[in-house]
N, C-alpha and C positions, 0 to 999 in steps of 0.2 A: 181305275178310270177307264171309260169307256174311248175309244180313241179309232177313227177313221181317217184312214190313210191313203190319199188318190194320188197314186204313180210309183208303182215296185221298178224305178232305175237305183241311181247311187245314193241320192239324198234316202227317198223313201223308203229302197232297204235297207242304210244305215242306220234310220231313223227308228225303224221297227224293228231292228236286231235292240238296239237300245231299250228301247220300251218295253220290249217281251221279256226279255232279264228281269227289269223292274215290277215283272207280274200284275199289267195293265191288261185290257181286256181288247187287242188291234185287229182292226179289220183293213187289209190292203186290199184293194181295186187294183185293176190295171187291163187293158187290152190283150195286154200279152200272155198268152197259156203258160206259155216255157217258163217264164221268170218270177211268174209267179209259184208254178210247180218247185224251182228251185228254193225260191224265200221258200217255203211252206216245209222243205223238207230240209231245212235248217235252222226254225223255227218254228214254233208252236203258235201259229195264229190260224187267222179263217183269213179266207180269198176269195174273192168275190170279181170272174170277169166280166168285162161291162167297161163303156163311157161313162166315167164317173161324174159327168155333170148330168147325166140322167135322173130325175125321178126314182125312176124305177128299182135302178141300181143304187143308189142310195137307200131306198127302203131295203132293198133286198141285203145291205149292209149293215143294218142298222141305226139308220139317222134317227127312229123314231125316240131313239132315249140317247143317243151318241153326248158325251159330253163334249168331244170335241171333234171337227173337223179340221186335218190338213192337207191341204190339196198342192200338191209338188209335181204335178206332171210335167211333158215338157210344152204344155198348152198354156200360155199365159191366160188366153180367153175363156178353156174349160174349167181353168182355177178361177176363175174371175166369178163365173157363172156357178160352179158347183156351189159355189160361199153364200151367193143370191138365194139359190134354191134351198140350200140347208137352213137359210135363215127364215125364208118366206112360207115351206114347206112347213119344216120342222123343227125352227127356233133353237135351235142347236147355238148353245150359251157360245164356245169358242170357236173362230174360225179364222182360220189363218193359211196365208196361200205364200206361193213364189210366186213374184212376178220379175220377170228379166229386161223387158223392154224400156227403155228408158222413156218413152215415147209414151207411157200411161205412168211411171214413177214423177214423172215433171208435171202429171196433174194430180194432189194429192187429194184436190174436192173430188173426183171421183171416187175414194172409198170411206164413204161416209153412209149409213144409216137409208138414208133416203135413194143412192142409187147403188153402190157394192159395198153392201153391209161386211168389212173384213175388219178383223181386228188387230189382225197383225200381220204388217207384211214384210216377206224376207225378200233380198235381192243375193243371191251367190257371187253374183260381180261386185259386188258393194262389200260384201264380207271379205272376201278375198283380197279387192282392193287394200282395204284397210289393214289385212293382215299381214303383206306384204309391205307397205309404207312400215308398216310397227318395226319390223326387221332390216330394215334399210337404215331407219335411225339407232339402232344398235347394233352395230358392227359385233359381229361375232355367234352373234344371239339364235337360237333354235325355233325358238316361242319367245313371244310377249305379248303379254294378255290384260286387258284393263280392268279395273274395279273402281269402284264408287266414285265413279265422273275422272277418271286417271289419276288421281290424288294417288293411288298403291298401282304397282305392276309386281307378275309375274313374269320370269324371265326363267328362261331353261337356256343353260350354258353347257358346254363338252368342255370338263376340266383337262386343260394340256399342261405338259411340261415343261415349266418354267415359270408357272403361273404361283404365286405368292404361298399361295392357301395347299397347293397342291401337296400330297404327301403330310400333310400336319392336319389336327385334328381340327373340325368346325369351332370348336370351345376357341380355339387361335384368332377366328377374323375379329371378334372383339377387339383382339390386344391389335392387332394390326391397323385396325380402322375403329379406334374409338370413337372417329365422330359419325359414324355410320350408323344406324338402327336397322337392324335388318332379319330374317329368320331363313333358313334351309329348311325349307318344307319336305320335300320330295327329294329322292336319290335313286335312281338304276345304274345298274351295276352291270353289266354283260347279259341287259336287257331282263333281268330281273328286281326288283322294287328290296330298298333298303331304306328301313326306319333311321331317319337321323335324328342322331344322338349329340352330346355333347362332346363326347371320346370317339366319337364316327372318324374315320381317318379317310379324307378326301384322298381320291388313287386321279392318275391320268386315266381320260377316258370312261371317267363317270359320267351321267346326266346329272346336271344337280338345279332342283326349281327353287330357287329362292324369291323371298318377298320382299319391296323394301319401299318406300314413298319415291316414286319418278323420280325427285332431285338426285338419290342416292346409287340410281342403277348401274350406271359407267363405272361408279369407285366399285361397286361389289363385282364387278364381272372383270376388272382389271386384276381381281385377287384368286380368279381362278384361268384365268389366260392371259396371255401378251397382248396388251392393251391396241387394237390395231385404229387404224387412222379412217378419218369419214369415208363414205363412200360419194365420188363425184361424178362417174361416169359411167354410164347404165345401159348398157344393150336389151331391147326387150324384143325377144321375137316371139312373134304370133301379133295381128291385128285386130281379133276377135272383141267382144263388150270387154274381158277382161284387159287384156293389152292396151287398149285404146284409154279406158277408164282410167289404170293405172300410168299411161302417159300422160294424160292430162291432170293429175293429182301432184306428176311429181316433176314436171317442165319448167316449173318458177323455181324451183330449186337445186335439179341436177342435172346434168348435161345427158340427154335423152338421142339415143336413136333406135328407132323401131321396125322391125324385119318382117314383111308381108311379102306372100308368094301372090294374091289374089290380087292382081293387076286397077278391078275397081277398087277395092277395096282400099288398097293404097293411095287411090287416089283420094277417096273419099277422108281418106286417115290425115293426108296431107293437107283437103281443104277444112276439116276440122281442130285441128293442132296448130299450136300457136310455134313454138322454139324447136318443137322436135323434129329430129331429120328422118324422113320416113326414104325406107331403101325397098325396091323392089329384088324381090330372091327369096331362096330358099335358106334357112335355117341350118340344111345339113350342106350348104353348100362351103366348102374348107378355103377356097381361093376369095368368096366373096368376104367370111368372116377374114381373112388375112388383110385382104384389102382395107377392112375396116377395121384396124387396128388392136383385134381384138387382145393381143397381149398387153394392150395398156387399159383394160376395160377392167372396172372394178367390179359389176358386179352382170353375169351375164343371165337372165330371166326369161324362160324356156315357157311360154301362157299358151301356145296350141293346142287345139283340141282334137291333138292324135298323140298319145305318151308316147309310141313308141318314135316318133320324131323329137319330143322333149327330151327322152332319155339319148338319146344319139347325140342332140346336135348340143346337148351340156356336156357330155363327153365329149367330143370333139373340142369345143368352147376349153373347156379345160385344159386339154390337151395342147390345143394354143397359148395357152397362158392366160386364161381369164383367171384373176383374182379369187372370182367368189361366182357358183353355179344354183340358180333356185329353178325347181324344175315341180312343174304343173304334173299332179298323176291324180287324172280319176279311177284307177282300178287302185283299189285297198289292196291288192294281194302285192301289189309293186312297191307301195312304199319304201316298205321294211329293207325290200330287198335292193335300194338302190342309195337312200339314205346313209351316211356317214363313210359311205369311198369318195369317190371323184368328185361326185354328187355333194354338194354341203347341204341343201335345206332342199328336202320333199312337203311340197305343199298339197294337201288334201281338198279341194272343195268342200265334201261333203264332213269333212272332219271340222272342218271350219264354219261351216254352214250348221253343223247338230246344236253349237251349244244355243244359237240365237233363237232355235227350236223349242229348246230341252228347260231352257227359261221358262216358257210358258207353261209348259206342262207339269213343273216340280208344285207341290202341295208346300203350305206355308208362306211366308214372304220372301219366297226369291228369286232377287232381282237381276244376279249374273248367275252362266252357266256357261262354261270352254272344257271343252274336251280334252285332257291331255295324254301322249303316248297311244296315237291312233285310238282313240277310244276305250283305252284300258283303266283309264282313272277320269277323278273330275276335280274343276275348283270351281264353288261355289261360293257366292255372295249372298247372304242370308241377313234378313233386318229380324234383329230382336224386338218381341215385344212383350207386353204387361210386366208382371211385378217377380217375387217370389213365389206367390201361391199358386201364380197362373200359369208359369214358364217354367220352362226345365232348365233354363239357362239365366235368364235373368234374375239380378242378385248375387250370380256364384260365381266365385272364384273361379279359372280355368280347370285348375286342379281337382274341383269341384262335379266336374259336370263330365258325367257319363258317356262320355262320345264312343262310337263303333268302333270295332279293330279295323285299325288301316286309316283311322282318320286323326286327325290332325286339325287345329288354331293357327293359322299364319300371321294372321296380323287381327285389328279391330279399327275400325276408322269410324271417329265420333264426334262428327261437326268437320272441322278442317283438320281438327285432329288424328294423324295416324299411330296405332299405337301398337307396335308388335308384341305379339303373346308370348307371355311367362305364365307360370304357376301361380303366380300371383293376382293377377291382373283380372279386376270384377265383372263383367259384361252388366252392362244398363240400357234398362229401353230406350228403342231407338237406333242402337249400334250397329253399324252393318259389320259383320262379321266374316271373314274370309276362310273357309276350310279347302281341306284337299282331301280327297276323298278316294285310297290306293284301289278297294275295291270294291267295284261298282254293285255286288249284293247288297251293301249296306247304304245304300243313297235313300231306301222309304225310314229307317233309322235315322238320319241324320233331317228328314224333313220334319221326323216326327216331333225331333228337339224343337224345332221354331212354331208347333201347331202350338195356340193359346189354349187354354183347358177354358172352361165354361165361367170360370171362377172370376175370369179375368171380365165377361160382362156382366 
């Protein structure tokens, strides 16, 4: 696939480190010499500088056969316009933009056909929002990620000491939790990937992603940790779209107070927000976090948009006794290395932001795409279709059907139906199918299972 890419920051070189593996054919734009000079010399693409809402620069891209454009910069208007132009120019089939301002998200008749021909729009505050809220409602939880309308979740837990399951083989939560239906897809191990098995012997301090129908999630994650209690009271500092967005999602529900250092800002925070208590100060300040009680605060959420005050003042936060530390990092290189100390959950934007991307772009019918393990693996939502003749997978058994090394059946959800995978269990058209996918060489393999052969019309 031919794929043109406006803005080599976080999303758009993550985005095209992705795709270039997948041996797509990307072209990244950007203003910037440097950063592109970097992408370029740790991937194998073309770059092309220039205003990517240009003409010019578009041609000199290759819009003229581009299958698709995505336009990520941090111009909500030059992504607006580049989509106009690729469409009115050069009829460029997919186009898909960020847009961050809420302020054109709250009119969605402007991207329609007739005035910003887009097809798909991302918001990074909206993703993150919502990936945030998922982990708030499961105490304990790393990831939890949704599939066919939330009917199934994905949840990545850190097996600790004391935890039911721990030390005993997977083939155990059966006997433990008969009335649970559930599958252990994914396992790392001291940060390397381990096929689970029936005889797999869960250790402390594994990663372990298990699949199971929402009603079931709490009972499976109480069997590999000490079941801990809701979370009530939420410190979020930073006042930014994210902070702000994510206080007002979660103000009817949890006892909210919000930390802005930028004086209007705050203010503006305050005449927008209904229950939350907006404080003026700094994040790393130790005497105002004491003041506010933070050793009684369950869960304390670091959303600024400078890490190296995320990482500080969750460190500090912790250090005072906050419960539970979620801390904002847009540099990839930090995650890894701040994630499972002091630190409980490192949130990625752009990690979080790829898979609502990587949706669009997978061949075949499918409909979810999350990234998981900073981008080392994936799980995908795949609808089966036609018969025997036509499919490589419809009609057969699991046991049946030829999947990649490294991949994996998690569950099948068919109608209201959730049904997790055995050797047994027949895939029929129509089923959306959930795989996990350890390594990311084999994702045009697994698309190629859900491609219909000709037969099928």
């Amino acid at each position: 696939m031919k794929i043109i890419i406006l803005g080599a920051g976080q999303v758009g070189g993550t985005l095209a480190e992705n795709l270039a593996v997948e041996q797509n054919d990307i072209t990244v734009v950007d203003t910037d010499h440097t950063r592109l000079r970097e992408l370029q010399d740790r991937i194998d693409i073309k770059t092309v500088v220039g205003q990517g809402s240009y003409p010019q620069v578009l041609r000199q891209a290759g819009a003229d056969d581009a299958d698709m454009l995505v336009a990520v910069t941090n111009s909500d208007e030059t992504n607006m316009v580049a989509c106009q132009i690729a469409y009115s120019l050069f009829r460029t089939p997919t186009k898909i933009s960020r847009i961050r301002s809420a302020a054109y998200l709250k009119q969605p008749e402007l991207f329609r056909v007739d005035s910003f021909p887009i097809d798909v729009l991302i918001s990074p505050e909206q993703v993150v929002t919502n990936y945030v809220r998922r982990l708030l409602e499961y105490p304990g939880a790393l990831q939890v990620l949704d599939f066919a309308d939330e009917r199934v979740q994905l949840v990545a837990v850190k097996a600790y000491y004391g935890g039911p399951l721990v030390g005993q083989a997977i083939q155990q939560l059966k006997n433990h939790r008969p009335d649970v239906d559930t599958r252990v897809a994914a396992m790392f191990r001291r940060g390397k990937a381990i096929e689970p098995k029936g005889d797999t012997i869960i250790e402390a301090d594994d990663e372990v992603f298990f699949v199971a129908a929402n009603t079931h999630i709490r009972k499976v994650m109480a069997e590999l940790r000490r079941a801990e209690d809701s979370y009530k009271r939420i410190l979020i500092a930073g006042g930014g779209n994210i902070g702000y967005r994510l206080a007002k999602a979660l103000e009817r529900t949890y006892q909210i107070k919000l930390l802005e250092h930028n004086p209007d800002r705050a203010r503006f925070l305050s005449e927008n927000l209904n229950s939350t208590v907006v404080l003026l100060g700094s994040a790393t300040d130790k005497a105002l976090l004491e003041e506010e009680n933070i050793e009684n605060t369950d869960v304390f959420c670091a959303l600024t948009n400078d890490d190296e005050v995320n990482v500080m003042s969750s460190l500090l936060a912790k250090r005072l006794g906050a419960r539970k530390v979620m801390t904002l990092i847009n540099k990839a290189a930090y995650v890894d290395l701040v994630q499972g100390g002091s630190i409980d959950v490192a949130i990625s934007p752009q990690q979080a932001t790829i898979g609502s991307l990587l949706t669009h772009v997978r061949r075949g019918d499918v409909v979810n795409v999350h990234s998981l393990r900073r981008g080392a693996a994936e799980a995908i939502e795949a609808i089966a279709h036609g018969d025997k003749l036509s499919s490589r997978v419809v009609g057969r058994a699991i046991r049946e059907i030829q999947l990649p090394p490294g991949t994996t059946i998690g569950a099948i959800v068919r109608g209201n139906e959730v049904i997790m995978a055995t050797s047994e269990v027949v895939v029929e058209s129509d089923d959306h199918v959930i795989l996990f996918v350890m390594d990311k060489r084999h994702i045009a393999d697994v698309e190629r299972l859900f491609q219909v052969g000709l037969g099928f019309f």
